[in-house]
N, C-alpha and C positions, 0 to 999 in steps of 0.2 A: 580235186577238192570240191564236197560241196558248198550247197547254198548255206548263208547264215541270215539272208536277209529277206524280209517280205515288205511286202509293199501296200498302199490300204490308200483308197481316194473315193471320193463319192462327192454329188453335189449339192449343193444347198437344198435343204428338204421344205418347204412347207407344208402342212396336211389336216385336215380335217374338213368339216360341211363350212362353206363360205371364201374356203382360200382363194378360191379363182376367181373371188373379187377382189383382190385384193394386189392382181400383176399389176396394174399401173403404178401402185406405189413400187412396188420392189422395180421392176425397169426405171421407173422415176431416179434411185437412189444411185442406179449406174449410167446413170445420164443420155438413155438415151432419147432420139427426138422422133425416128424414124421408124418403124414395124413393120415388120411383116408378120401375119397371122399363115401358119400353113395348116391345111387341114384338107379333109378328103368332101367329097360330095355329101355321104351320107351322115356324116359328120355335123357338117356346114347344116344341114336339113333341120337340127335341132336347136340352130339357135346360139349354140352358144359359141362356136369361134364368135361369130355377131357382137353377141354379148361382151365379151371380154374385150374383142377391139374397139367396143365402144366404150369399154372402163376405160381404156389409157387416153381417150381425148379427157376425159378430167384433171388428167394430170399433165397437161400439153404436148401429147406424144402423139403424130399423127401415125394411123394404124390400118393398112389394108388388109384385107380377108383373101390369101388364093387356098379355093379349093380344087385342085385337080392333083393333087395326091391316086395314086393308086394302089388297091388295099392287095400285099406282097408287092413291093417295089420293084423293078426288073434295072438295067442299066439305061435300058431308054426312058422309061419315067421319069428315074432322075436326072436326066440331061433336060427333058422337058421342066422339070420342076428348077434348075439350073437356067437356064434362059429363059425364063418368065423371071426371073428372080433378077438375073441381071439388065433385062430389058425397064424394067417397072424402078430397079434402086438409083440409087444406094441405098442400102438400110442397115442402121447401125445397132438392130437389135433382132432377134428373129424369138416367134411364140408357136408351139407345137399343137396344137389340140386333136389328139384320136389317138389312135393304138401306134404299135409298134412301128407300122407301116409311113404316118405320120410325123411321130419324129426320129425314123432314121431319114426320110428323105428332108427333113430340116437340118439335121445333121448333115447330109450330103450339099444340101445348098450353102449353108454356112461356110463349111469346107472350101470348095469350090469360085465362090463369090471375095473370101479371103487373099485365098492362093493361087499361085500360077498352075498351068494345065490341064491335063484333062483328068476324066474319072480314073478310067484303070491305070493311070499312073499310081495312083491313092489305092487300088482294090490290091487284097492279102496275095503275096504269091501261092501258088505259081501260076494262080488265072491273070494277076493282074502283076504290077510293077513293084508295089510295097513299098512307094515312099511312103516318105514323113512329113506332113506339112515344114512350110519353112517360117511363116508370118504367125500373127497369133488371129484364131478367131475373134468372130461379134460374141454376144451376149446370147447366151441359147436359153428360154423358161419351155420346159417341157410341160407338156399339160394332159396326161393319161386319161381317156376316156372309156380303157378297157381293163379291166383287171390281170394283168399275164406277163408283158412282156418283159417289164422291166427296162426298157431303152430309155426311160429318163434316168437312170442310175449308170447307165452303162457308155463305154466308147466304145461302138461296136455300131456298125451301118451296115444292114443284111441287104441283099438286094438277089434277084434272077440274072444272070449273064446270058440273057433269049440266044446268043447265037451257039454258047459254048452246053445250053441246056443244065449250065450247074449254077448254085446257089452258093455266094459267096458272101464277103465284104470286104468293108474297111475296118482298119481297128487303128486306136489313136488315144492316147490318155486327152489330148486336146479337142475330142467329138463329146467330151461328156457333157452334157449339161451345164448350165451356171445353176442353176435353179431348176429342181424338181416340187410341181406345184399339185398334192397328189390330193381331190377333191372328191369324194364321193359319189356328191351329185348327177356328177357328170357320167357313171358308169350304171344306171339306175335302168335306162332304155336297153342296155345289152341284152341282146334275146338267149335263149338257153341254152345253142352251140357254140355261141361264140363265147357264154361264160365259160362251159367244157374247153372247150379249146385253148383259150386263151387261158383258164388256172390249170390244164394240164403241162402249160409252158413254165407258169411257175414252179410247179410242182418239179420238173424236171428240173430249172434254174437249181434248186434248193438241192436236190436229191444229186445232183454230177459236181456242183460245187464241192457238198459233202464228203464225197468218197473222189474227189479229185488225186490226182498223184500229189502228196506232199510237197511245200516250197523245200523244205532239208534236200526231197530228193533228187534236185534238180544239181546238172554243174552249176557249180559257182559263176556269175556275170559279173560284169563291172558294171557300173554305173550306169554308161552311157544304153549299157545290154537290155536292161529293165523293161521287160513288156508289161499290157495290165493283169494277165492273167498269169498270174505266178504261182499257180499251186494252193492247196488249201491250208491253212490258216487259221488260227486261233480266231482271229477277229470274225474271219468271213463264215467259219463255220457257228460262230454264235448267231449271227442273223438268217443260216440256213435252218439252225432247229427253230429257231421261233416260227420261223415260214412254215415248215413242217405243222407244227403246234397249232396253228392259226387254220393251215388245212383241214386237218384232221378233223375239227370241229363246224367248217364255216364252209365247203367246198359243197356239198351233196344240197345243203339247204341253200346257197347262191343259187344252183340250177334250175333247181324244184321250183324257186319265190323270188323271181327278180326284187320284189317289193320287200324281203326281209332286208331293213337298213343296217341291222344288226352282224349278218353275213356277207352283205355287200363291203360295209368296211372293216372288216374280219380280215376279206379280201383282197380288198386294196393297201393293207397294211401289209398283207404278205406276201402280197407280188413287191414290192418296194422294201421291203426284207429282203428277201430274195435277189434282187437286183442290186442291193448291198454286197452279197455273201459272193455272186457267182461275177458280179462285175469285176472282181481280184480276183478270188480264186478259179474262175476258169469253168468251164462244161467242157465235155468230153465225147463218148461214144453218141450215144441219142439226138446229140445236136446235130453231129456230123452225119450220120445217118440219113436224118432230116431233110439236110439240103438238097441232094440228089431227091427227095420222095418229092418233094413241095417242084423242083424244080425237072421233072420226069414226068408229072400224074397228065393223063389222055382225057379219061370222060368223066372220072366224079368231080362232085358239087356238092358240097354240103350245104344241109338243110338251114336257114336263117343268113346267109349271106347273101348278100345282091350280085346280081347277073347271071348269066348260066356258063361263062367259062369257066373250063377244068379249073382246079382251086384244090387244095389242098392247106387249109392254113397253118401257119408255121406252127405253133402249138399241136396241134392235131398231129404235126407230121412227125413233130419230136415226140410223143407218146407211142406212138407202132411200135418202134423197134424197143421200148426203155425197159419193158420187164423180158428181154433174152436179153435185151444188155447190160445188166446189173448183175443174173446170172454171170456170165463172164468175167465180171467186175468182181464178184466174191471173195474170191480166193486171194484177190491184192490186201482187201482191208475188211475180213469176216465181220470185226466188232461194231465197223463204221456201219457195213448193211443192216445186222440186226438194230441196232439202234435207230435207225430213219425209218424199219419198221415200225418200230412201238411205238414211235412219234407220230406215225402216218395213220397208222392203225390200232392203236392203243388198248381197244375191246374186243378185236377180230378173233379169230381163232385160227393157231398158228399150224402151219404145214409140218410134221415131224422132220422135213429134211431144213435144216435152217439157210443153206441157198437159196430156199425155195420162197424164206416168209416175204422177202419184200417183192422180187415179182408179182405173189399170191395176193400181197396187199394193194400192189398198183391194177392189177387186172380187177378185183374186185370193184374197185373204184370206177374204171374206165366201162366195164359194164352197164354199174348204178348209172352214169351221167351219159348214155349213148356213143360213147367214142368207138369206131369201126375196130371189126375184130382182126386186128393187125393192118399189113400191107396189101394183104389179097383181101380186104374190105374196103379199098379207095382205087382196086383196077388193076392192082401186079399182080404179076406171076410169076413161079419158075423162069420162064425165059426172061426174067427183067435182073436176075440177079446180078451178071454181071456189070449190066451197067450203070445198078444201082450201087456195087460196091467200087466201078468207077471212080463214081462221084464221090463218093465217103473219103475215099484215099486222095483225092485232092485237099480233104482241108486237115489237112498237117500241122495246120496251130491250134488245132481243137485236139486232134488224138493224141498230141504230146503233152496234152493234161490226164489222159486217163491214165488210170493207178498202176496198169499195164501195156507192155507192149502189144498193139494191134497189127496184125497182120491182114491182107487180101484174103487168105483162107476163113480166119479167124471172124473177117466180118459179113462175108458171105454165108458163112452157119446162122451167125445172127438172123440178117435178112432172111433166110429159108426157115428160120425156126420162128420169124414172126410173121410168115406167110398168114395162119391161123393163128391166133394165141389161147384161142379156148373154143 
């Protein structure tokens, strides 16, 4: 039998210029006394976690600032972020301020500080145990200061497993946010690869959400079965085309003009779309891909990030492989692809072979905003295939969303055909 049923959650949204002045009161309203502010170094350098924890003594909530986040989380981060957290509390309310990196490791502490044991009890099989919290969390206000991820919309805590060298997580309908506080402002400093980067992860968000395997076409679960990512959907794919729609027009001038306010929150509306659409219905090939790239890479560094360790950011890493993976993806759902073309690319001009138009639209894109040309533009090769397709086939609750079955063959052509993409 199958599915007849989907499923739809997201968190409290606030959004426009000035809302992140405005968390004291909303924590005020759920009572709590205690904070913690998590945020990363570079983050912290501008002020405004500062800022924000100093709006909540207005409203008598005492409020600490830890910045030692680290930007791609690993499984030792977050244990450091974990014991700092339980060394310094209790705290009965936790505030995210930075990118993805930010608040999945506030998510991890929340978790953690709630519930009994350790991390990879909590991490997705087969890297980790796959429990379910049993306690209810604090009060999570996510506070996005990049355009991309979507992790304030999402249960989903990405992190590196350094010993097992793959990229995993947690996933949990109880990691998502209380409150997503999505503020312009604060994304105005981002420099030009990290806009690329980070609206290429939207961009993916929207476009694997999209052409997801159907909730119909899953077995039927009972209740208790219900994960967050259930297939695509009516609801979730209305906030992927708008994502799309939002792109289309706001993504090329984000990069160009940090200072266009007008495509900064273009931007920020669509990463927060996006992270509507794909937090139910699910990502697919290009994410899973991903984790192994981000969690594999040797010498690159991309341009505008701090430090010189290998790096690969998660966005970046989910673009390599998404125009041979959509190829592949084709033939599940023709009408879904051509359509998130003409969304994405609305004026281009179209490839006569119609598998071809949305690849041809996403590489067009990744071009114009400097994204490396595929996988052997961040240091693979040929000989990395297998153990980048490995890594792929570990995460099993991402490819049982794509619209087809994936196979080890199947995703090693990918990899080999996104060696170069143009």
């Amino acid at each position: 039998m199958t599915e007849t049923v989907f499923t739809y959650g997201s968190p409290n949204l606030k959004f426009g210029v000035g809302s992140a002045d405005e968390i004291g009161f909303d924590l005020a309203q759920l009572g709590a006394s205690r904070v913690l502010v998590i945020t990363d170094a570079g983050v912290a350098a501008t002020g405004w976690p500062q800022r924000i924890a100093d709006t909540l003594g207005g409203f008598g909530i005492k409020a600490q600032v830890w910045d030692g986040v680290r930007v791609e989380p690993t499984d030792v981060s977050l244990q450091e972020a974990v014991d700092a957290a339980r060394a310094s509390g209790p705290w009965d309310a936790f505030v995210a301020v930075g990118g993805g990196s930010s608040i999945d490791t506030a998510k991890a502490v929340n978790l953690l500080t709630t519930n009994p044991g350790e991390l990879m009890d909590y991490v997705n099989k087969p890297v980790g145990r796959g429990k379910a919290p049993t306690q209810p969390l604090r009060p999570l206000v996510a506070v996005p200061t990049t355009t991309g991820t979507g992790s304030e919309s999402t249960t989903i805590c990405v992190m590196d497993v350094l010993a097992l060298k793959v990229k995993t997580g947690i996933s949990h309908a109880r990691l998502r946010p209380t409150l997503a506080v999505v503020d312009p402002r604060l994304a105005r400093t981002q420099p030009p690869m990290v806009t690329a980067a980070s609206g290429m992860d939207i961009l993916c968000h929207a476009l694997e959400s999209y052409t997801a395997k159907p909730y119909t076409a899953f077995a039927r679960k009972s209740a208790e079965q219900r994960v967050p990512y259930c297939g695509a959907n009516p609801v979730a794919d209305m906030w992927s085309e708008k994502a799309l729609q939002l792109l289309a027009t706001s993504f090329r001038k984000a990069v160009r003009d940090g200072d266009d306010s007008e495509a900064r929150m273009d931007m920020a509306m669509a990463a927060t779309f996006a992270g509507m659409g794909f937090g139910n219905a699910g990502v697919h090939l290009p994410h899973a891909n991903a984790y192994p790239i981000a969690g594999r890479v040797r010498g690159y560094h991309p341009p505008d990030y701090p430090g010189d360790e290998p790096l690969v950011p998660h966005g970046m890493s989910v673009s390599l492989t998404a125009p041979e993976a959509f190829r592949f993806t084709f033939d599940a759902a023709p009408e879904r692809h051509l359509r998130a073309a003409e969304l994405l690319a609305p004026h281009e001009e179209r490839p006569d072979d119609p598998a071809e138009h949305l690849p041809a639209a996403l590489m067009s894109l990744m071009r114009d905003i400097g994204i490396p040309n595929g996988i052997g533009g961040v240091g693979f090769g040929e000989a990395d295939v297998p153990d980048l397709v490995d890594g792929t086939m570990k995460q099993q609750r991402l490819l049982a969303v794509a619209p087809r079955e994936v196979t080890e063959d199947d995703v090693a052509q990918v990899f080999r055909r996104s060696l170069e993409l143009w």
